[in-house]
Rosetta silent file (secondary structure, phi, psi, omega in degrees, C-alpha in Angstrom):
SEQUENCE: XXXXXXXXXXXXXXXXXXXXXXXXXXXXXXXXXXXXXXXXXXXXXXXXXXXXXXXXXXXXXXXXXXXXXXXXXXXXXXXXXX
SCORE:     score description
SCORE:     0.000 S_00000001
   1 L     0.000  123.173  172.272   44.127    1.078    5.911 S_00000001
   2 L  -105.163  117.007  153.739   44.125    0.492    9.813 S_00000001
   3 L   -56.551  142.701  141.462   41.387    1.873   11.828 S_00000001
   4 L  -128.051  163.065  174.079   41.269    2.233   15.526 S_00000001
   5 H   -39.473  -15.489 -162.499   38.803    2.682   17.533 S_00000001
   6 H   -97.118  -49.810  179.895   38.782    6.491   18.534 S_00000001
   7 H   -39.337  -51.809  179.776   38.561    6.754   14.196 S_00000001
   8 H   -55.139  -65.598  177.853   35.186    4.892   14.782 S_00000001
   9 H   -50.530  -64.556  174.660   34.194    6.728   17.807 S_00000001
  10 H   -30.007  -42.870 -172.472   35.189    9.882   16.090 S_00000001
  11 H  -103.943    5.416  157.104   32.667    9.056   13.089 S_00000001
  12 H   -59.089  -66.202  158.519   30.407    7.678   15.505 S_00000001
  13 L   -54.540    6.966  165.798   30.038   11.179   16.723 S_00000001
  14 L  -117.883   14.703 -177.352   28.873   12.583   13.734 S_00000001
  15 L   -89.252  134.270  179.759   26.021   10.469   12.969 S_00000001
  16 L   -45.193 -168.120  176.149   22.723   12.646   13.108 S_00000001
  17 L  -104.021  -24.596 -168.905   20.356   11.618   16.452 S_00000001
  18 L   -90.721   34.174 -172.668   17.762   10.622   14.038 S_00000001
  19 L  -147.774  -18.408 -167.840   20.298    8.058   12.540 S_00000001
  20 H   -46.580  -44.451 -122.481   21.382    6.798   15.732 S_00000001
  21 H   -97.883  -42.391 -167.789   18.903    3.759   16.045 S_00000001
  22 H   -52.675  -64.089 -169.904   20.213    2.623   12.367 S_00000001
  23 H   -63.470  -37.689 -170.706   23.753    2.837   13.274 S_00000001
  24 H   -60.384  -61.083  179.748   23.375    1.274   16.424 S_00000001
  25 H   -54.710  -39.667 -179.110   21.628   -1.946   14.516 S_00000001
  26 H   -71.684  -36.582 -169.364   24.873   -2.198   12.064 S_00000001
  27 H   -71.502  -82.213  177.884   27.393   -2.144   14.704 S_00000001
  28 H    14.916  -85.548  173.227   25.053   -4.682   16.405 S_00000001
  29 H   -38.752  -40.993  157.052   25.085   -6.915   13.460 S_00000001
  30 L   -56.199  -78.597 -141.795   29.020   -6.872   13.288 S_00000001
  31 L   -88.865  -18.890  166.546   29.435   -7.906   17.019 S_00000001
  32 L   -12.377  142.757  106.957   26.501  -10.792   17.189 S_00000001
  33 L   -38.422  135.298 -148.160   27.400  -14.398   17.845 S_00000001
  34 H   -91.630  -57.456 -171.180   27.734  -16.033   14.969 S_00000001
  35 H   -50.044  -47.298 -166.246   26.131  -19.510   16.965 S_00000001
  36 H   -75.000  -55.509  154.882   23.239  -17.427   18.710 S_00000001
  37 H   -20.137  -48.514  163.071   22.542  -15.813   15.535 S_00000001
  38 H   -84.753  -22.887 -169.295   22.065  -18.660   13.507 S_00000001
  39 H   -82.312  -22.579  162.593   20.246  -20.787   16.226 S_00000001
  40 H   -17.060  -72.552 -178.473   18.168  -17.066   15.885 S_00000001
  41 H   -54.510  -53.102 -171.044   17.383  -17.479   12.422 S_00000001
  42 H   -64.791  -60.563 -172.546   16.560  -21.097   12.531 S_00000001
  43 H   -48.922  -43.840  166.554   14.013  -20.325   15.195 S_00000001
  44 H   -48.124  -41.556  173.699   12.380  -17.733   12.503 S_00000001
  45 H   -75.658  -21.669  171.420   12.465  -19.777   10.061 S_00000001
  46 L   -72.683  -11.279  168.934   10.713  -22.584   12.199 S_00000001
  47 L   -98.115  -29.367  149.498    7.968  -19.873   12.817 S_00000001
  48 L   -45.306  -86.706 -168.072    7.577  -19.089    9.418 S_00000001
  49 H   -67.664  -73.366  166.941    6.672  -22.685    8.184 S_00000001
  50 H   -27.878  -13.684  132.512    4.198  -23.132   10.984 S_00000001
  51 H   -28.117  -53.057 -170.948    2.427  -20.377    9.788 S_00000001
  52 H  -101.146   11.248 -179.908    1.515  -23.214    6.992 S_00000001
  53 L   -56.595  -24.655  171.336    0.505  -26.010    9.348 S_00000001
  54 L   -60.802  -40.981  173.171   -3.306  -25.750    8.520 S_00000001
  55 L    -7.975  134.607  157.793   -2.501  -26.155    5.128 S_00000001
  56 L   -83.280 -164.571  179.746   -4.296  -29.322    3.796 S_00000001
  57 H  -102.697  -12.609 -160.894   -2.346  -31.943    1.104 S_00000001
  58 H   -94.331  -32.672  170.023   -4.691  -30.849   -1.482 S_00000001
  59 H   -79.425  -37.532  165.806   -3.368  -26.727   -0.793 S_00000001
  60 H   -66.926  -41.357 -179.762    0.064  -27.877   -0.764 S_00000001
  61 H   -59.500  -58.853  155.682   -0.224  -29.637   -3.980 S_00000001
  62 H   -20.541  -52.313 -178.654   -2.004  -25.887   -5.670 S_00000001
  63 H   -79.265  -10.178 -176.005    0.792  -24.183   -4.061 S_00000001
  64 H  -100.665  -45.248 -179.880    3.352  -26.211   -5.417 S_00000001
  65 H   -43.150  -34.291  170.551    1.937  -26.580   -8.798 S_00000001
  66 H   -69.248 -110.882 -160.586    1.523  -22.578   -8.997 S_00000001
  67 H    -8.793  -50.165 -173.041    5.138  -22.185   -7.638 S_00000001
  68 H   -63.617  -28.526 -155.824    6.879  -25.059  -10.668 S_00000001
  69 H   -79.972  -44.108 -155.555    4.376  -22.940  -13.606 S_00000001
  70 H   -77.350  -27.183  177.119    5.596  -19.737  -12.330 S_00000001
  71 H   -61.674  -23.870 -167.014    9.715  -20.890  -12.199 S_00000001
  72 H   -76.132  -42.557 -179.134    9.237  -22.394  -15.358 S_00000001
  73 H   -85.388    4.713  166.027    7.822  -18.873  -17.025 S_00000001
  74 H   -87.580  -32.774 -149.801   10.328  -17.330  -15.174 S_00000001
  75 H  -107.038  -44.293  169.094   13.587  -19.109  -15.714 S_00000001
  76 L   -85.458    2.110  168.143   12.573  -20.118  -19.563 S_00000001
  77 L   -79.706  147.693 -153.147   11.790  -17.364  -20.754 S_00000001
  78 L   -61.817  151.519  163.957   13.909  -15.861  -23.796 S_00000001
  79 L   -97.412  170.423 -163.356   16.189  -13.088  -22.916 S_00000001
  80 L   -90.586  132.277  168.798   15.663   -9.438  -23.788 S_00000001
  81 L   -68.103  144.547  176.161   17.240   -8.212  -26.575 S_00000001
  82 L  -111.135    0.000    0.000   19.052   -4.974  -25.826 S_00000001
């Protein structure tokens, strides 16, 4: 099926006003740079993990040790019979 634009615009014009902000974010998301977008992310995520710089070696070692116990009762556990 080919779209054109005035199909879009057409169904553009029926999105509620209270819906607008939503739609507006999807089209968005379609038309990004793909490069700006990722160097985006990468900035978040670099914002993110600083967030743990206070961290001592003795709280990363807790947090990782909690983190392997809980994959392990996650990932090894039996599956549910159905």
């Amino acid at each position: 099926m080919t779209v054109s634009i005035e199909t879009i615009v057409q169904e553009l014009q029926r999105v509620p006003v209270d819906r607008l902000q939503e739609a507006y974010q999807r089209i968005h998301e379609l038309t990004v740079d793909t490069a700006a977008y990722r160097e985006h992310l990468i900035q978040k995520s670099r914002e993110l993990t600083a967030a743990f710089d206070d961290w001592s070696a003795e709280d990363w070692a807790d947090f990782d040790v909690n983190l392997q116990q809980t994959r392990q009762e996650l990932f090894n556990r039996p599956a549910p019979e159905l």
